[in-house]
N, C-alpha and C positions, 0 to 999 in steps of 0.2 A: 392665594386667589389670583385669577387671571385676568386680565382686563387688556383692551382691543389699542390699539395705539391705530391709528387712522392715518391713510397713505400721505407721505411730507414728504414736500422740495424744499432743499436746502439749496440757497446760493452760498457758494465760497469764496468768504473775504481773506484777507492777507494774513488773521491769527487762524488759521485754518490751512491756508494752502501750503506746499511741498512734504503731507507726510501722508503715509499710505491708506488707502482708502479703508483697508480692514480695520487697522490702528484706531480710522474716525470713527466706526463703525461700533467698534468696542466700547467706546468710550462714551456714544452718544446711545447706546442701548445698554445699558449697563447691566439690566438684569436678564440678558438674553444670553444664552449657553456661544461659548465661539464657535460651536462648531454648528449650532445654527446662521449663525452669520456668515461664515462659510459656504452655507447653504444654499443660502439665498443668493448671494454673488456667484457661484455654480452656475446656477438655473436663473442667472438672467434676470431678475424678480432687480436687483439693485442695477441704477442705470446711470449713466454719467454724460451730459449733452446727449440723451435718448440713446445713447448706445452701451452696450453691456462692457462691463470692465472687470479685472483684474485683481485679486485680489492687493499686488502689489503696485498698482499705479496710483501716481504719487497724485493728490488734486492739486488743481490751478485755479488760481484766481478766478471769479465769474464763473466756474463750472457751475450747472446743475445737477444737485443730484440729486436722484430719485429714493425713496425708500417703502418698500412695498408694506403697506398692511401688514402687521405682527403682533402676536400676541407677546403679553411680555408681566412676567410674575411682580406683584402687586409688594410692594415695598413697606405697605405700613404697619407690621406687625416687625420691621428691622429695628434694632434698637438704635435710637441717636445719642447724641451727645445731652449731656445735662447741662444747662443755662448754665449754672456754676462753673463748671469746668470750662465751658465755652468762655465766659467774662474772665479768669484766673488765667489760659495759654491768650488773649490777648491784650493783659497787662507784660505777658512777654515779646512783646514783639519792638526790638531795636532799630529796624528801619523800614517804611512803605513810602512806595510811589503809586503811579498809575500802572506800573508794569508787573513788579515784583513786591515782594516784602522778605525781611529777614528776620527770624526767631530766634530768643537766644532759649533754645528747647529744653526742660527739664530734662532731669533722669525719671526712667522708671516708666513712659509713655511709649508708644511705639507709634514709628511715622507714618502707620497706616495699617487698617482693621484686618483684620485674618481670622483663621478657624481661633484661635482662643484669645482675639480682641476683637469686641463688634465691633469698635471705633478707633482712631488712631489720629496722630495731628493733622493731617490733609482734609478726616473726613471732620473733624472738630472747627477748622479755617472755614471751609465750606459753608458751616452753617454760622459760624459769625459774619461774611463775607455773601452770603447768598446771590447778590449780583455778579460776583467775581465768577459766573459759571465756569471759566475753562480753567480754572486755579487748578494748579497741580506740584508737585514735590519736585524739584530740579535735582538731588540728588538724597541719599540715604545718610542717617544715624544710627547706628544701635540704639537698642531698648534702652539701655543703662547711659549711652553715651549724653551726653548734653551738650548746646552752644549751639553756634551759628547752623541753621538750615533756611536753606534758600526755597521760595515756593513761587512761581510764576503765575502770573497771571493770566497770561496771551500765549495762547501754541504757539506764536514766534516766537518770542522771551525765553520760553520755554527752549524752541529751538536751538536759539543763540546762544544761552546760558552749557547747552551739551555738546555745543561745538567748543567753546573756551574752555570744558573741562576736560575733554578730548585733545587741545590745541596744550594743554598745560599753561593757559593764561588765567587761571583762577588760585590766588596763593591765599594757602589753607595752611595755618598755624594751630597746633593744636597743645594742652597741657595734658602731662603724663606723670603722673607720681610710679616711681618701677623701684624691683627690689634691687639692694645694693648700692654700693657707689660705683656710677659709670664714672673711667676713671681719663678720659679723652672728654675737654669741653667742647668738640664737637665731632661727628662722624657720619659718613653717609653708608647706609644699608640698601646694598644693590642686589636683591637676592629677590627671585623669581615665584610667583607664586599661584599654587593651583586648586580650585573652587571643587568642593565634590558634595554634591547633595544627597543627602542619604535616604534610605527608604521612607526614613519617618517625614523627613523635607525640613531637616536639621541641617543646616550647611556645616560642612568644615572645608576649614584651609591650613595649604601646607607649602611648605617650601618644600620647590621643585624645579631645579636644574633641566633634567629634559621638557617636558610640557606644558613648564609654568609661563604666566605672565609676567612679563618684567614692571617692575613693580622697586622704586627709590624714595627712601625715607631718609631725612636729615633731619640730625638730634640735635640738641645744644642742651648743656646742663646749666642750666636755671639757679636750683640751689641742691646742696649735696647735706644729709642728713646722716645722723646715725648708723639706721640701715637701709635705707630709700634717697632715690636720689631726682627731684622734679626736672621734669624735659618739656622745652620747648619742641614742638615737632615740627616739621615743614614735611606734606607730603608736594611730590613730585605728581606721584601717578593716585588713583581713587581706586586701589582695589579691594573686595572686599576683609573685613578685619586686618588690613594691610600693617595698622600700627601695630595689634594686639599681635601678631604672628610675627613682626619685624622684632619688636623689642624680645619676644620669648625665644628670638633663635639666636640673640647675643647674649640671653640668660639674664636679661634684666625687664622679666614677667611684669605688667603691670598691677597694680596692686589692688584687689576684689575681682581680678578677672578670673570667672568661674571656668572658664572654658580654656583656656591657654595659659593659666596662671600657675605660683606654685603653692598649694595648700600651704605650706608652711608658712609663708611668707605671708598669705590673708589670713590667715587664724592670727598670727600678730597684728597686723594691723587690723583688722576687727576687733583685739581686745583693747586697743588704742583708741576704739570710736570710729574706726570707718564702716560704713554699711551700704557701699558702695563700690561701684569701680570707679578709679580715680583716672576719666580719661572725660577731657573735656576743650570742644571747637573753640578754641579761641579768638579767631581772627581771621576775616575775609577780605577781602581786595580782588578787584576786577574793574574792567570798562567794559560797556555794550559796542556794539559798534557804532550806533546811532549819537554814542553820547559824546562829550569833549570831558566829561568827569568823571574820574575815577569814581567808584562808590569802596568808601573803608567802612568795617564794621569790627567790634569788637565787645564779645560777651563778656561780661565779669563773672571770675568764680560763686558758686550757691557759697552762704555763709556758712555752710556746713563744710564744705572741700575747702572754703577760706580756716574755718578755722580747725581742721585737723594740722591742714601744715603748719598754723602757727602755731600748734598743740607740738609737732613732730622738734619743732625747735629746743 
């Protein structure tokens, strides 16, 4: 169903201003195609202090802008989140201010709805959060991964929060159970890495010397098992499956990773009780610029991944 959205000026305050006009556009017509929005900035219909603009100009403070009369597809046959599940991801939540908040995020969830999840943690926040309108995900988890995710509150936060991830002033510690004993208690992995998206819109990644992204992981071994061995992580750089593809190209696979792992190695520990991937956010630290205080954060293992490894003992 279609329903008429009636011609709106928006004035732009300070969580709104320096990001591009299409970008606001997107976000504040949510169920409108982008290439109608495109459209409409074309043909002059979208207007900024009465004058036509660009898809890529950035807003300012006090701008006015215009948005023309659009139809726009009716959302309430979209499935939401169920009360349950909304009350259960905000008994996880380890840190909130006025600005942000910080999740220590199950496995098994994904941080946001796609073709085979109506719903995801951003849109779940959302509806616990309703005021929080500009809340938004600062950066990504895997489906399986769990621990610390960051969700801003304010387009600047939000901002600020992807320029310190950018700047590498955001230290990110992560736990990693892999096959084998790593036999170095510590080592950094400086090996380049390259995203390719497949027709189906399955990512993979690969280590790749000519046209990868430089991309640095540092390991420290934690405690050394049988035939696994738990790693503290420190990533340097945020790229995607960075750890999952780092540890598999020194051959110390993580253990339930389906996709980069080695069968042999999860058929064993599956028959040991894991039924999972054993990779999980441990630890945040960062300052905003506004602030004088660090903010630390730190998720404890689920008692399930607590007690495999004391099972693995």
């Amino acid at each position: 169903m279609e329903i008429q959205q009636q011609l709106t000026f928006i004035k732009i305050d300070r969580d709104n201003a320096e990001q591009r006009v299409d970008n606001f556009l997107f976000r504040y017509l949510k169920n409108v195609p982008k290439s109608h929005v495109y459209r409409i900035i074309r043909k002059g219909e979208v207007r900024i202090n009465k004058k036509r603009c660009k898809p890529e100009y950035r807003l300012q403070i006090d701008d006015d802008l215009r948005i023309p009369p659009i139809k726009v597809m009716s959302t309430q046959t979209t499935l939401t989140p169920k009360q349950g599940e909304v009350v259960a991801l905000e008994k996880c939540i380890i840190y909130e201010d006025k600005q942000l908040l910080i999740l220590n995020k199950p496995s098994g969830i994904a941080v946001h709805g796609g073709s085979a999840t109506p719903y995801g943690i951003i849109e779940m926040m959302r509806a616990a959060r309703p005021h929080d309108k500009d809340m938004e995900l600062v950066h990504r988890l895997d489906r399986d991964t769990s621990g610390c995710l960051i969700l801003a509150k304010k387009r600047r936060v939000l901002r600020e929060l992807h320029a310190l991830l950018r700047e590498g002033k955001v230290e990110k510690h992560y736990l990693a159970l892999v096959k084998g004993t790593v036999k170095n208690d510590t080592r950094r992995i400086d090996v380049a890495l390259k995203k390719t998206e497949l027709k189906s819109g399955e990512r993979v990644v690969t280590t790749s010397l000519a046209d990868g992204k430089d991309a640095r992981t540092d390991i420290k071994v934690v405690e050394r098992y049988t035939s696994a061995t738990l790693l503290d992580v420190h990533l340097h750089t945020g790229r995607t499956h960075q750890i999952r593809v780092h540890t598999a190209h020194i051959n110390h696979p993580i253990a339930g990773d389906d996709k980069y792992g080695d069968r042999a190695f999860n058929r064993l520990m599956k028959s040991k009780g894991l039924k999972r991937m054993f990779l999980h956010a441990h630890s945040l630290a960062f300052r905003l610029p506004d602030s004088e205080e660090k903010i630390r954060c730190s998720a404890p293992l689920s008692s399930e991944l607590q007690n495999f490894a004391e099972h693995l003992k």
